[in-house]
N, C-alpha and C positions, 0 to 999 in steps of 0.2 A: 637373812632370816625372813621367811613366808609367814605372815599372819593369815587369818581368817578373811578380814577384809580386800586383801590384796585376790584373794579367789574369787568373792563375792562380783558377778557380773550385774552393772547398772541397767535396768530397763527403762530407758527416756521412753518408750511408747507408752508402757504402762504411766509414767508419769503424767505423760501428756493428754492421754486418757483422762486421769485424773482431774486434772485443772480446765479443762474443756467446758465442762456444767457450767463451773466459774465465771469464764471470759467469754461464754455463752451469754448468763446474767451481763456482764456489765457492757457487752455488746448492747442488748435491749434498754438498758438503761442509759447508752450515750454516755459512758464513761468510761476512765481509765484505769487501771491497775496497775503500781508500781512494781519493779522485780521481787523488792520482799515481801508484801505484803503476798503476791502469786504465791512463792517457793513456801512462803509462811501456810501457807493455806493447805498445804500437805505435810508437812512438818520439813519443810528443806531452808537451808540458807538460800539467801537469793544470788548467790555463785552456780548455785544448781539450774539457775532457771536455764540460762543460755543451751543446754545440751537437751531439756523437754522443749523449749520453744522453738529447737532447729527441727524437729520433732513435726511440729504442729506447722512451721512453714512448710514443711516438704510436702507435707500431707495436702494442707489448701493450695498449694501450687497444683500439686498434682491433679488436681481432681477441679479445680477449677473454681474456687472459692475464693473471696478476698482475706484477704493478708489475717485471719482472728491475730496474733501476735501483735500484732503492728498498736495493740492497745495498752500492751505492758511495758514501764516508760521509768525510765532513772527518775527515783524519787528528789532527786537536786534539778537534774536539766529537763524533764520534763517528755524526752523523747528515747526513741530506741536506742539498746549499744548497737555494738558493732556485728554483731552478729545476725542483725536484722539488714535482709538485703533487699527488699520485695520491690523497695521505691528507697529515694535519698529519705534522710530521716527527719527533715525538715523540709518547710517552704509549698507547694501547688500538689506536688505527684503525692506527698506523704496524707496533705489533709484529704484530698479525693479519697485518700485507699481507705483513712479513719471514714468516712460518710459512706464511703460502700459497705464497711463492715456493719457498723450501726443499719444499716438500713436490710443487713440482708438478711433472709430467714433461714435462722441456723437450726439444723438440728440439736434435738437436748442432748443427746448423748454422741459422742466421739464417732463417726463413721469408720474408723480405724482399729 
């Protein structure tokens, strides 16, 4: 049996759109964002983040940006899941990519 849901296509870009302003803000701020409190911030569980934040890496890969992601971090460990591939997710390569983000001038709104 097909429900409603099961037709209903997900748009991670719109999402990723969405949360961008966000981890825009805590870019300028030097801080972090945990997954739920991100996914919380548009009404989603933080299981959802992983498929707008692959979203948001392809995007600043693409185009030549540092890692925005790299700032939304398991609220126990501290750092990214697995889904995050840009650098290891600890140790020299991961804090560089956090200080490049901090330091870079992001656009307000989502270039995507």
């Amino acid at each position: 049996m097909e429900t409603n849901m099961a037709k209903k296509k997900i748009n991670h870009r719109k999402r990723a759109r969405r949360v961008w302003p966000r981890l825009v803000q805590i870019a300028q701020l030097k801080e972090f964002d945990t997954y739920g409190e991100n996914a919380g911030s548009i009404g989603l569980h933080h299981r959802s983040a992983a498929w707008y934040l692959g979203v948001l890496q392809a995007e600043c890969s693409r185009r030549g940006y540092p890692p925005l992601q790299a700032l939304v971090v398991n609220k126990t460990l501290g750092k990214p899941g697995k889904g995050y591939t840009e650098t290891s997710t600890t140790g020299p390569a991961y804090d560089k990519a956090v200080r490049q983000v901090w330091r870079y001038d992001w656009p307000k709104t989502a270039p995507f």
